[in-house]
Biotite code that builds the C-alpha atoms (Angstrom):
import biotite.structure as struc

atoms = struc.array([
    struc.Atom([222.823, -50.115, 53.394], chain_id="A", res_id=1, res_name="UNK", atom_name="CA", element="C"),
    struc.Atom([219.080, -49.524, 55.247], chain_id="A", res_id=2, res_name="UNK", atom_name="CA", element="C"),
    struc.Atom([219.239, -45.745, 57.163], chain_id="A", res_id=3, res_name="UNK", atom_name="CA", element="C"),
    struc.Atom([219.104, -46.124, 60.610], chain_id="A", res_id=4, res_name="UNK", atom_name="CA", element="C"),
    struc.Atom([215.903, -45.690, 62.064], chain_id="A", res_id=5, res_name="UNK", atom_name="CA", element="C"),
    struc.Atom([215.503, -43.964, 65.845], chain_id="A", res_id=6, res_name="UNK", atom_name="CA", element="C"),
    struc.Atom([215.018, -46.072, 68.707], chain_id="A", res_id=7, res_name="UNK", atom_name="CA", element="C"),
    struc.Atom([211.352, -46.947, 69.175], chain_id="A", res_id=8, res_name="UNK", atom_name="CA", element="C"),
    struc.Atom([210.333, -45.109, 73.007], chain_id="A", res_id=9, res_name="UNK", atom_name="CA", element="C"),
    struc.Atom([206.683, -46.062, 74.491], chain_id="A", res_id=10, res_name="UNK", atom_name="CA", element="C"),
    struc.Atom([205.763, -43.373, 76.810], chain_id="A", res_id=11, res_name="UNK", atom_name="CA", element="C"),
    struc.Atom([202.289, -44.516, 78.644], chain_id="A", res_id=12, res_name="UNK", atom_name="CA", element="C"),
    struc.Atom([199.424, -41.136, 78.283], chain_id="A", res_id=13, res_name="UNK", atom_name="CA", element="C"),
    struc.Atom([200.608, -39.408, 82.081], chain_id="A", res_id=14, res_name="UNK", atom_name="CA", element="C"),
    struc.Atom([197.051, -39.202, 84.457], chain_id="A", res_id=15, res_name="UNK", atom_name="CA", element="C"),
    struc.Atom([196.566, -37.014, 87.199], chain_id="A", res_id=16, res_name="UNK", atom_name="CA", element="C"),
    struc.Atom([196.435, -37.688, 91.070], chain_id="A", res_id=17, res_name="UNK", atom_name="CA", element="C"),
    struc.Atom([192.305, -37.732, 90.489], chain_id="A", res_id=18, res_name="UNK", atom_name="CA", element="C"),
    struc.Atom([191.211, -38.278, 86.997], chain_id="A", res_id=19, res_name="UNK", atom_name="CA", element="C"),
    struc.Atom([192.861, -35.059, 84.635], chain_id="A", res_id=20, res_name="UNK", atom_name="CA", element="C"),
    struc.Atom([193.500, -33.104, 88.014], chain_id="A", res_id=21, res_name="UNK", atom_name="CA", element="C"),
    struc.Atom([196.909, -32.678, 89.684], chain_id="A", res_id=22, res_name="UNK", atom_name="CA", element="C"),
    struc.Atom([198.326, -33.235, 93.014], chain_id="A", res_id=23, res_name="UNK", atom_name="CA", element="C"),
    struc.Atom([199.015, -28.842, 92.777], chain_id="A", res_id=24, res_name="UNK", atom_name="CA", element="C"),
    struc.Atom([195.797, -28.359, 91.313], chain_id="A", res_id=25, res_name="UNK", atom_name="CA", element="C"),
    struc.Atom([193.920, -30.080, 93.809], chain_id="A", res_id=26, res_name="UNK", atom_name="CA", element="C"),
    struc.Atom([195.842, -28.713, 96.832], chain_id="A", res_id=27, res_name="UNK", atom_name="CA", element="C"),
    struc.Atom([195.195, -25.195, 95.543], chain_id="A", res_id=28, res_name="UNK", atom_name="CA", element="C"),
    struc.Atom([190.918, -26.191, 95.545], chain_id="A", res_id=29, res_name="UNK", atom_name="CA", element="C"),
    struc.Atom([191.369, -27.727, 98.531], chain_id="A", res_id=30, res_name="UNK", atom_name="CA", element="C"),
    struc.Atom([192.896, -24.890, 100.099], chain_id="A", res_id=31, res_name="UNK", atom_name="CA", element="C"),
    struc.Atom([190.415, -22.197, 98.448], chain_id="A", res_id=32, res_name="UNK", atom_name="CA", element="C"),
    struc.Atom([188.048, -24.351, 100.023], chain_id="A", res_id=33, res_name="UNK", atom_name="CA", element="C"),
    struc.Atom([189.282, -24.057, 103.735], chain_id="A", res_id=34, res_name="UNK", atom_name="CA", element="C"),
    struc.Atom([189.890, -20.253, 103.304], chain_id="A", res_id=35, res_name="UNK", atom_name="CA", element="C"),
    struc.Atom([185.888, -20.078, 102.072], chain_id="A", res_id=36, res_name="UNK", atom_name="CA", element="C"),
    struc.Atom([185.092, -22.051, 105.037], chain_id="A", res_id=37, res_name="UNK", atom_name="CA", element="C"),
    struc.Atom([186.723, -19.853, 107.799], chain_id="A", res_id=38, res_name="UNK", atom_name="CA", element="C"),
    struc.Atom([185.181, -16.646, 106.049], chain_id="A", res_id=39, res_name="UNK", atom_name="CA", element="C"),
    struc.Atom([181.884, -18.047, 106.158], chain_id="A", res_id=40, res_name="UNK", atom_name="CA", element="C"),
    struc.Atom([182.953, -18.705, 110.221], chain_id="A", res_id=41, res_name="UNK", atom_name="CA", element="C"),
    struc.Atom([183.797, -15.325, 111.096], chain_id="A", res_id=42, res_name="UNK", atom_name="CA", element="C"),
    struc.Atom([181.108, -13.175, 109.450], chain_id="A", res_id=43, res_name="UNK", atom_name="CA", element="C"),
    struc.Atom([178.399, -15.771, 110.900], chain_id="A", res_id=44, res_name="UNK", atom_name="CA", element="C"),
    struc.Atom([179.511, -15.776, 114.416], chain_id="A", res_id=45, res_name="UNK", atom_name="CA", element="C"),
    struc.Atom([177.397, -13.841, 116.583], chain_id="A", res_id=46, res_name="UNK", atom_name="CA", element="C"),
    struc.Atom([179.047, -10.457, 118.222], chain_id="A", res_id=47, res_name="UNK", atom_name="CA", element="C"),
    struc.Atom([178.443, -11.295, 121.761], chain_id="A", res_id=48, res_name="UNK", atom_name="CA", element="C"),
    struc.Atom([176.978, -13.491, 124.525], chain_id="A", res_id=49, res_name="UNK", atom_name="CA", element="C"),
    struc.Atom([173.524, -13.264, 127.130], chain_id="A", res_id=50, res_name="UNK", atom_name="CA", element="C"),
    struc.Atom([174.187, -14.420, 130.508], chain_id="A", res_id=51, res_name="UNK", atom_name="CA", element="C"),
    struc.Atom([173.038, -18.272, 130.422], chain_id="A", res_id=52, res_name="UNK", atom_name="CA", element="C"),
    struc.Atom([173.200, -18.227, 126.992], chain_id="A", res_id=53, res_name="UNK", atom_name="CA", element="C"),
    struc.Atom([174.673, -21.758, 125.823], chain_id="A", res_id=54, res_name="UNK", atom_name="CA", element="C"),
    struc.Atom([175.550, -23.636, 122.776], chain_id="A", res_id=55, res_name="UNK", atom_name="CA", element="C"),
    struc.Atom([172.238, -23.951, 120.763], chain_id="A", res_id=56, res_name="UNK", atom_name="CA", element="C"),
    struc.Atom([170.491, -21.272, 122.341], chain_id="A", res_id=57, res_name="UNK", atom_name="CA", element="C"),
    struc.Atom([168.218, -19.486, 119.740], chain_id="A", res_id=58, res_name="UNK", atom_name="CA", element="C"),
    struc.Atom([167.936, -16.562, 121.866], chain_id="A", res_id=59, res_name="UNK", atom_name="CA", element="C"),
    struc.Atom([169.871, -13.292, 120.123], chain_id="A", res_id=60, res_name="UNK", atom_name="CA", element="C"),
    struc.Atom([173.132, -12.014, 121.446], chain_id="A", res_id=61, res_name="UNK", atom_name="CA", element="C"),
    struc.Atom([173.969, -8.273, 122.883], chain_id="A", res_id=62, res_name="UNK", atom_name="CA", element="C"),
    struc.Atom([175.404, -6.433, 120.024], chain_id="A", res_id=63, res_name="UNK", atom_name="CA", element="C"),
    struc.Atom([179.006, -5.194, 121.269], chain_id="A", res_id=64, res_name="UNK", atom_name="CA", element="C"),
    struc.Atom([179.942, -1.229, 121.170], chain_id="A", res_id=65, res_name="UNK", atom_name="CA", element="C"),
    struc.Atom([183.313, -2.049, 122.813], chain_id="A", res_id=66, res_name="UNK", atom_name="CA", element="C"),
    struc.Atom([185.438, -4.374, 124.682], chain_id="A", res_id=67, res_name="UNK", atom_name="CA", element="C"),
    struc.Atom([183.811, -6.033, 127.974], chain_id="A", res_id=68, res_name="UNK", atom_name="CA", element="C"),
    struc.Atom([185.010, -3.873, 130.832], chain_id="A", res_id=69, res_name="UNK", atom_name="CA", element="C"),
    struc.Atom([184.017, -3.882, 134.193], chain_id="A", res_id=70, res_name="UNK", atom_name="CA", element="C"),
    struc.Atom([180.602, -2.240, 134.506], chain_id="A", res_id=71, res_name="UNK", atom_name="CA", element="C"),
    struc.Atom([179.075, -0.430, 137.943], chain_id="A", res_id=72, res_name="UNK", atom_name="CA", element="C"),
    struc.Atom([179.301, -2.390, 141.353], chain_id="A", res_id=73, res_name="UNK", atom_name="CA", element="C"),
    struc.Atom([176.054, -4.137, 142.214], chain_id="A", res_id=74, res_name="UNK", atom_name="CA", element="C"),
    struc.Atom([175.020, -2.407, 145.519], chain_id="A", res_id=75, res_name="UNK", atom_name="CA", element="C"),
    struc.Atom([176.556, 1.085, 144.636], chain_id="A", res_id=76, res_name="UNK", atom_name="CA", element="C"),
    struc.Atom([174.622, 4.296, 144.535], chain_id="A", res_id=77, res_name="UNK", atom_name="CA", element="C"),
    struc.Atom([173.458, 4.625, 140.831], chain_id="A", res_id=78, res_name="UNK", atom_name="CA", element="C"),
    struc.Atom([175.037, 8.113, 139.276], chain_id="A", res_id=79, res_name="UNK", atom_name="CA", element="C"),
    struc.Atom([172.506, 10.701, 138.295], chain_id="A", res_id=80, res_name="UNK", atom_name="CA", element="C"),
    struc.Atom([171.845, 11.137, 134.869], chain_id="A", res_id=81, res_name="UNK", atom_name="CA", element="C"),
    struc.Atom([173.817, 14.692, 134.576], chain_id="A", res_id=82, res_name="UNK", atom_name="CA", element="C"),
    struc.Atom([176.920, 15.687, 134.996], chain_id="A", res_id=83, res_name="UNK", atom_name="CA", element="C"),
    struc.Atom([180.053, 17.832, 132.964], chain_id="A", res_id=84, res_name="UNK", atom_name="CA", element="C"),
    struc.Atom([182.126, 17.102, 129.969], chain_id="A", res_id=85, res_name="UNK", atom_name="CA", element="C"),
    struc.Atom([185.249, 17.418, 129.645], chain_id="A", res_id=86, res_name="UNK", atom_name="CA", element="C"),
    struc.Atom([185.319, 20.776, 127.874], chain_id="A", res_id=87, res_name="UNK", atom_name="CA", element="C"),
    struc.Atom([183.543, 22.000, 130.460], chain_id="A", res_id=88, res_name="UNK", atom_name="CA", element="C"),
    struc.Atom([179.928, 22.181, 129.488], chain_id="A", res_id=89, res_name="UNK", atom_name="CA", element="C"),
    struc.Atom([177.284, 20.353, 131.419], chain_id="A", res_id=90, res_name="UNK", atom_name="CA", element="C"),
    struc.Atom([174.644, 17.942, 130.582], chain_id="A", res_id=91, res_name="UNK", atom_name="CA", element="C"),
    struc.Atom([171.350, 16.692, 131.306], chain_id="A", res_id=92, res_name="UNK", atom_name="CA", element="C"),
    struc.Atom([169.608, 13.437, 130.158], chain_id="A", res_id=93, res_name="UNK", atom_name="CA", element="C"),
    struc.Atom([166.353, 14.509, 128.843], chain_id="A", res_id=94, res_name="UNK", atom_name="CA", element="C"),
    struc.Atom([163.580, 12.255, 127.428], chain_id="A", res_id=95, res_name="UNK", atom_name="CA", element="C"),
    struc.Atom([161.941, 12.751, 123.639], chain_id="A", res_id=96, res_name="UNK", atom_name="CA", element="C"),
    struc.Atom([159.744, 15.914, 124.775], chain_id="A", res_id=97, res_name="UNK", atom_name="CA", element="C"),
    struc.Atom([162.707, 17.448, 125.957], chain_id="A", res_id=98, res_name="UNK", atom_name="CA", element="C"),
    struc.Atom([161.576, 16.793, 129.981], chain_id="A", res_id=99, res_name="UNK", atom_name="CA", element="C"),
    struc.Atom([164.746, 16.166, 132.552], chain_id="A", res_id=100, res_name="UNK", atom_name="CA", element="C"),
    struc.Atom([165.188, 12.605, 133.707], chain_id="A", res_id=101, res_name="UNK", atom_name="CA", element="C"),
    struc.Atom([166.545, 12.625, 137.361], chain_id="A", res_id=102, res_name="UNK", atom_name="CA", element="C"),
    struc.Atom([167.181, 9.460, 139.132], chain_id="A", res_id=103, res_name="UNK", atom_name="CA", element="C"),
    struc.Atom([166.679, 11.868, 141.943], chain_id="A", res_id=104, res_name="UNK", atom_name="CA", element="C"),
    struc.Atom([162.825, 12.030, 141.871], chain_id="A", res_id=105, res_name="UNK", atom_name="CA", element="C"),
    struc.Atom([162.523, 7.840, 141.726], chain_id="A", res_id=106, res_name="UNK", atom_name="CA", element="C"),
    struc.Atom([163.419, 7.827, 145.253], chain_id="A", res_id=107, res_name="UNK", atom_name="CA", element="C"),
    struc.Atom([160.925, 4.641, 146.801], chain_id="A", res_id=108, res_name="UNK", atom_name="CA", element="C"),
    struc.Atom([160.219, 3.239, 143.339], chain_id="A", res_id=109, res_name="UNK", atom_name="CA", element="C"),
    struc.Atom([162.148, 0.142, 142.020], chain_id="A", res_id=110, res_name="UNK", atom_name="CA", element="C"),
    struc.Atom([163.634, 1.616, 138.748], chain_id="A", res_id=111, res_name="UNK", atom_name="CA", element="C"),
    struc.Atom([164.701, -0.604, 135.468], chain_id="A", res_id=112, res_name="UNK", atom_name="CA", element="C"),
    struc.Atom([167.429, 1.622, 133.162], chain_id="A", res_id=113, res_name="UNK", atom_name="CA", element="C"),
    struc.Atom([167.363, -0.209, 129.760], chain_id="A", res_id=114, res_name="UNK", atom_name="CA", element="C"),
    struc.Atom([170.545, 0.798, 127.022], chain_id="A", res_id=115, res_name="UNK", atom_name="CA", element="C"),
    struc.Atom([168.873, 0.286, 124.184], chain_id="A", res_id=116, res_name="UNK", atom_name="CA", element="C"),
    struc.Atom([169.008, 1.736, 120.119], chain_id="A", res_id=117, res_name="UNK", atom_name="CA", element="C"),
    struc.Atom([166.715, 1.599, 117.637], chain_id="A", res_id=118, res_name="UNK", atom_name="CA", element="C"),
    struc.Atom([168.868, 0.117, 114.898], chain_id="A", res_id=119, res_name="UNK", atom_name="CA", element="C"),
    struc.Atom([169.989, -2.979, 117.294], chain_id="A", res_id=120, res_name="UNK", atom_name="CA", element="C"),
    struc.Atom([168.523, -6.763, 116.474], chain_id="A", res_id=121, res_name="UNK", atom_name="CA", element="C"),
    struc.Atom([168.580, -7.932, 120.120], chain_id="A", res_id=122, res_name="UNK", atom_name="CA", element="C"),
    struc.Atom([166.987, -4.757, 121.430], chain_id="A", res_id=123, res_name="UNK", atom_name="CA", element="C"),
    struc.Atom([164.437, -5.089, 119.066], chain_id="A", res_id=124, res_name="UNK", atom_name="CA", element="C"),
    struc.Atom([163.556, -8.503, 119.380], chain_id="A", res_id=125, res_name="UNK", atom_name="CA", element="C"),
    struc.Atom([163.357, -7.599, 123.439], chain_id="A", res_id=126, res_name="UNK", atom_name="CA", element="C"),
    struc.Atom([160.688, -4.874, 122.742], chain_id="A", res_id=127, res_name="UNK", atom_name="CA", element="C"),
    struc.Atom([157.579, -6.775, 123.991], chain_id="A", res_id=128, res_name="UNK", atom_name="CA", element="C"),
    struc.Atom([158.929, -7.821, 126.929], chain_id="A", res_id=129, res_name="UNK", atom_name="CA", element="C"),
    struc.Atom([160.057, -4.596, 128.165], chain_id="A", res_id=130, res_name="UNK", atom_name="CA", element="C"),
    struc.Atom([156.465, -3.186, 127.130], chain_id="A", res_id=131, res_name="UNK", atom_name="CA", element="C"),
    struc.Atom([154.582, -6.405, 128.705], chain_id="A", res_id=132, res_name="UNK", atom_name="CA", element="C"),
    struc.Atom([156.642, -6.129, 131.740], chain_id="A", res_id=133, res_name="UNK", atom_name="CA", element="C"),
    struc.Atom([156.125, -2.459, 132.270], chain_id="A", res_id=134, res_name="UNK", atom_name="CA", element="C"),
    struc.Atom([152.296, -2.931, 131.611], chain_id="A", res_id=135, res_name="UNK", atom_name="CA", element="C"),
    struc.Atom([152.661, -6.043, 134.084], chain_id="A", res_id=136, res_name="UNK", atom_name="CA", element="C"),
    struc.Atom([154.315, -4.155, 137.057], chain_id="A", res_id=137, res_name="UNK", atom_name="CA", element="C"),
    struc.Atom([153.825, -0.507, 136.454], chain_id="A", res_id=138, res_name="UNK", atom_name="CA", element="C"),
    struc.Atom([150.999, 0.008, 138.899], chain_id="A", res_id=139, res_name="UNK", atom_name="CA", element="C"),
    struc.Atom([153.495, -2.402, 141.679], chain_id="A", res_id=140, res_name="UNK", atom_name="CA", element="C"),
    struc.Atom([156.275, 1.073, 141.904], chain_id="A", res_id=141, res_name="UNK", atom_name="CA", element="C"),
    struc.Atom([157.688, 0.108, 138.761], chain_id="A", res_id=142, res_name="UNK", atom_name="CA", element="C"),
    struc.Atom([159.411, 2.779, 137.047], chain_id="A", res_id=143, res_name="UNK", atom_name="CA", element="C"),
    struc.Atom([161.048, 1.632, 133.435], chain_id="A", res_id=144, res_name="UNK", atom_name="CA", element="C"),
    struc.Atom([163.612, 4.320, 131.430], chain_id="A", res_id=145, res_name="UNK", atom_name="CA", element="C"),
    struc.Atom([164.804, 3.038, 127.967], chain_id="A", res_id=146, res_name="UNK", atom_name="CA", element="C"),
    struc.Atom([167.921, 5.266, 127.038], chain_id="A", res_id=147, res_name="UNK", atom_name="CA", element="C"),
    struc.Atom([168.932, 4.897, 123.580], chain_id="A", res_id=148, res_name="UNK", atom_name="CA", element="C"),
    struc.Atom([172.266, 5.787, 122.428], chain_id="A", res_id=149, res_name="UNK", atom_name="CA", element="C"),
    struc.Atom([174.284, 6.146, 119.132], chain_id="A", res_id=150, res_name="UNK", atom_name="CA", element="C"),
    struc.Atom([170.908, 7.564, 117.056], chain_id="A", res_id=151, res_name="UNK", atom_name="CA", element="C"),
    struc.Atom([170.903, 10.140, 114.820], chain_id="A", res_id=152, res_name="UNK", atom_name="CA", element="C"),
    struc.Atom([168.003, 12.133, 116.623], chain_id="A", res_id=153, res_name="UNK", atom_name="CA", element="C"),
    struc.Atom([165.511, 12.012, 119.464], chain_id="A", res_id=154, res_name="UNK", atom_name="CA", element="C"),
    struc.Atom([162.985, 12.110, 116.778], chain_id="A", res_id=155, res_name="UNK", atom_name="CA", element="C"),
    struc.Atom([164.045, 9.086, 115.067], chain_id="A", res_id=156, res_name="UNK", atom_name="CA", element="C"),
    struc.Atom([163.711, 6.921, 118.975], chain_id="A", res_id=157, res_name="UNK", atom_name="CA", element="C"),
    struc.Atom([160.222, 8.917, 119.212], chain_id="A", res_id=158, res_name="UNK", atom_name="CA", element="C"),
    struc.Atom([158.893, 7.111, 116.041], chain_id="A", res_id=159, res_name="UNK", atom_name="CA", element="C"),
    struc.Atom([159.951, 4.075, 117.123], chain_id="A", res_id=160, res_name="UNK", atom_name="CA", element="C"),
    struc.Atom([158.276, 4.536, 121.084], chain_id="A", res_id=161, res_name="UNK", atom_name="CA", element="C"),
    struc.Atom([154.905, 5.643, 119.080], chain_id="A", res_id=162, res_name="UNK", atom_name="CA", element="C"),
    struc.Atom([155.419, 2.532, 116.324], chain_id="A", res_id=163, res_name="UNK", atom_name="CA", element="C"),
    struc.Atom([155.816, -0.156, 118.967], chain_id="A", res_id=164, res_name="UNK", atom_name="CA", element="C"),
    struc.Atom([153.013, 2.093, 121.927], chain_id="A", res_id=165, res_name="UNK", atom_name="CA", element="C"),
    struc.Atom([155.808, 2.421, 124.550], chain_id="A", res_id=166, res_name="UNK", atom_name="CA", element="C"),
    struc.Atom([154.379, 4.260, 127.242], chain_id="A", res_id=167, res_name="UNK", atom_name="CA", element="C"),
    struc.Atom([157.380, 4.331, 129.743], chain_id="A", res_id=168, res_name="UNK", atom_name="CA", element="C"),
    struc.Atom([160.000, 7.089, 129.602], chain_id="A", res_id=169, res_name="UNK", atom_name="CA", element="C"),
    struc.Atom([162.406, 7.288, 126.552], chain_id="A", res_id=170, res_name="UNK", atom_name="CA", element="C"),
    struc.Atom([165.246, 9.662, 126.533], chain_id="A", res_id=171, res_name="UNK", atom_name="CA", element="C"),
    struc.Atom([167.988, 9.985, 123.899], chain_id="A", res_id=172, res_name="UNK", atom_name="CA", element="C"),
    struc.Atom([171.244, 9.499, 124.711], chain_id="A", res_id=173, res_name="UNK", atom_name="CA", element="C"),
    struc.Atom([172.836, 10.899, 121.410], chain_id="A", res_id=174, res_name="UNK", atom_name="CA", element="C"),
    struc.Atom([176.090, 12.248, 122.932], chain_id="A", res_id=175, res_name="UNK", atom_name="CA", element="C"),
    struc.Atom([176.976, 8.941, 125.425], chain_id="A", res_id=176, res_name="UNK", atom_name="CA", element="C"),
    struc.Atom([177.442, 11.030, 128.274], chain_id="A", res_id=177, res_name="UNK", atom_name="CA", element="C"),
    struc.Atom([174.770, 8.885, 130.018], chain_id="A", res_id=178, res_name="UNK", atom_name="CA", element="C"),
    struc.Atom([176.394, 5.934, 128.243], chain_id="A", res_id=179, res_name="UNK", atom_name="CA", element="C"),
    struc.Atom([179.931, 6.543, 129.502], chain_id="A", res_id=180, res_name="UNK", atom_name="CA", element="C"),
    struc.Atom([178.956, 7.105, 133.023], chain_id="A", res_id=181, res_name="UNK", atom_name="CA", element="C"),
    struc.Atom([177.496, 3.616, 133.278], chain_id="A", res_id=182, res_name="UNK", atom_name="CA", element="C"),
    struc.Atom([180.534, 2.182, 131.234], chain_id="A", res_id=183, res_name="UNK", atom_name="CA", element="C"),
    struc.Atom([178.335, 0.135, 129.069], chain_id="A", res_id=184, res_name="UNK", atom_name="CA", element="C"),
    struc.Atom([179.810, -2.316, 126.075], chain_id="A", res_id=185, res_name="UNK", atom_name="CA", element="C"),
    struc.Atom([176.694, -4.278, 124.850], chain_id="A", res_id=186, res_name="UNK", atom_name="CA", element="C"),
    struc.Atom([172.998, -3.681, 124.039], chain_id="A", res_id=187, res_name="UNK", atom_name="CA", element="C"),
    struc.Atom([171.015, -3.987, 125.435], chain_id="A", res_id=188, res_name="UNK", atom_name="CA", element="C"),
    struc.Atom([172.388, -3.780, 128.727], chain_id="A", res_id=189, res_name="UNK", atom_name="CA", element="C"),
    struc.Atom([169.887, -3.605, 132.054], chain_id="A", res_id=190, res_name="UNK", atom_name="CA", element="C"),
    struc.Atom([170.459, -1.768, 135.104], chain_id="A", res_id=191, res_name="UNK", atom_name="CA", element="C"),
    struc.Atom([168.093, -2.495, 138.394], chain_id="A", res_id=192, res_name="UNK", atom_name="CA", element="C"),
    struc.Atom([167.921, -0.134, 140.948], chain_id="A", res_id=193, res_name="UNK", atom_name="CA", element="C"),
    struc.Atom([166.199, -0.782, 144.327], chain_id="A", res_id=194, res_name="UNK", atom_name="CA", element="C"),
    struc.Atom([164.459, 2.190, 146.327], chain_id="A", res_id=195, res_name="UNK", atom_name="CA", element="C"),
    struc.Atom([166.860, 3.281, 147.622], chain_id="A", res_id=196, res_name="UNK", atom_name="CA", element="C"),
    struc.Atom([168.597, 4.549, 144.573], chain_id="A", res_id=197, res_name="UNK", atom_name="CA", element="C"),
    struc.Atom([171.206, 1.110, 144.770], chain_id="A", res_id=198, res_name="UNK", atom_name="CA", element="C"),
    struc.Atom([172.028, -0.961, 142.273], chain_id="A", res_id=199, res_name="UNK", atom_name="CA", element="C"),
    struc.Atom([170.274, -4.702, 142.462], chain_id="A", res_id=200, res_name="UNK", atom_name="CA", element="C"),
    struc.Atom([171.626, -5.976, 139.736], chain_id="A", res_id=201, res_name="UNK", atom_name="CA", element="C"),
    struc.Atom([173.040, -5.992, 135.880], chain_id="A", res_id=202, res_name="UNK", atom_name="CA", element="C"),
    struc.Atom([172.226, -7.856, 132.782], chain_id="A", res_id=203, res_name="UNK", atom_name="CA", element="C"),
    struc.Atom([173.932, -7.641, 129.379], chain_id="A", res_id=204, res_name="UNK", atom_name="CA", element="C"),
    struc.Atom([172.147, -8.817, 126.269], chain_id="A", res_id=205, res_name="UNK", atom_name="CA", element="C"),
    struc.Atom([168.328, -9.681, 125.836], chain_id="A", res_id=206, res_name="UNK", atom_name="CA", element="C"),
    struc.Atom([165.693, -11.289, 128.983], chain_id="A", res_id=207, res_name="UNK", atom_name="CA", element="C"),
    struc.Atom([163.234, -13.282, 128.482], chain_id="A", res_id=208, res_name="UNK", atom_name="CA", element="C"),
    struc.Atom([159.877, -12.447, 129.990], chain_id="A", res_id=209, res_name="UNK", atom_name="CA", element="C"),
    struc.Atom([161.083, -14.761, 133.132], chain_id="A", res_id=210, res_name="UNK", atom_name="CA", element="C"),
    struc.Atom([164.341, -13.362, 133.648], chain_id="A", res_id=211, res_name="UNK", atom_name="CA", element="C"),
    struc.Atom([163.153, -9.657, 133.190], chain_id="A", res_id=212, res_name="UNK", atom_name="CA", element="C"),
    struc.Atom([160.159, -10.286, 136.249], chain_id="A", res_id=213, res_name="UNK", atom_name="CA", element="C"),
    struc.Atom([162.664, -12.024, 138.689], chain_id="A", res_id=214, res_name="UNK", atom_name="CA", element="C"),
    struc.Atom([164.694, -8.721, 138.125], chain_id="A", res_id=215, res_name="UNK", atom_name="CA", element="C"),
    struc.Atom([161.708, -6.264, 138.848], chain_id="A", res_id=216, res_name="UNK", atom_name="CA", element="C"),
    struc.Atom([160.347, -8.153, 141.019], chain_id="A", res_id=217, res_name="UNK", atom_name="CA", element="C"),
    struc.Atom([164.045, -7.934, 143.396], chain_id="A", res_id=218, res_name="UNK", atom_name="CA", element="C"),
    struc.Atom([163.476, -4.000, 142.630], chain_id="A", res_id=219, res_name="UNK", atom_name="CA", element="C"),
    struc.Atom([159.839, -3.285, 144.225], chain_id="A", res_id=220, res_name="UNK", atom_name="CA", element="C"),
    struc.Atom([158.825, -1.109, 146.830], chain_id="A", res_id=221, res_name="UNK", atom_name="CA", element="C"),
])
């Protein structure tokens, strides 16, 4: 009698969902995918926005130091630039030679305060307008103040005023008091003060040369 022989099975060669891939293995590159894409989102976004800034807008945004917060009241007396820390000890803005800056001697010329840093992208793409619209208006009762903050030294904003020929008044602001007292969040951020020592108006993030003469021009004596 013949041995019996095992049943005969044909088992067809198994494919994937796509070619040799499975349904897991492509839902796992699929979802690497959408992880990569958000990354690539977040890190690419800029950090802030310019007033009348919209979507498209080449122009660069204000770099953010903090949360928005409410800033001084347009039409407010403008604090002086001194005043006393907390510990006690008082302070006095000062520009890169070391001279006082006092809001205090401006009285009768329009004054333009502009937060600024050496190491910031939009404040550095802003530098010729600042120096064209200082050159422009200086002689008009213009008086312009760049007041850098977060630096390292005065010396290190002084090589920058010399490398770009900024003749208006730089001071360092390297402890924030000035910073603080204007409760700035974004650089650069512009404060206009009329003649009579009140602030005209506020700007966060970068002008163009329009935007930053309509703003002077408000500001004249």
């Amino acid at each position: 009698m013949a041995p019996e022989r095992p049943a005969f099975e044909h088992r067809g060669e198994r494919h994937g969902l796509i070619g040799p891939f499975s349904g897991r293995q492509l839902t796992t590159v699929l979802a690497i995918v959408a992880v990569t894409a958000v990354v690539l989102f977040a890190i690419t976004r800029p950090l802030g926005t310019t007033g009348g800034s919209g979507p498209g807008d080449p122009r660069p945004s204000a770099y953010l130091l903090g949360s928005p917060t409410t800033g001084l009241a347009v039409g407010s007396l403008a604090p002086e630039f001194a005043g006393t820390r907390a510990d006690g000890t008082p302070w006095q803005l000062t520009d890169v030679t070391g001279k006082p800056v006092r809001l205090a001697d401006l009285r009768g010329r329009g004054v333009w305060i502009n937060f600024w840093a050496s190491w910031c992208p939009p404040c550095q793409a802003e530098t010729p307008v600042l120096r064209d619209t200082y050159d422009t208006y200086k002689d008009r009762g213009l008086t312009l103040i760049g007041i850098s903050v977060q630096e390292t030294n005065p010396a290190d904003v002084a090589a920058y005023a010399t490398k770009y020929s900024l003749d208006y008044t730089i001071a360092a602001d390297l402890s924030a008091d000035v910073w603080r007292l204007y409760r700035g969040y974004g650089l650069p951020t512009h404060i206009f003060i009329a003649p009579d020592g009140r602030i005209q108006s506020v700007a966060i993030g970068p002008l163009t040369a329009a935007a930053a003469a309509a703003a002077v021009e408000a500001i004249l004596p």
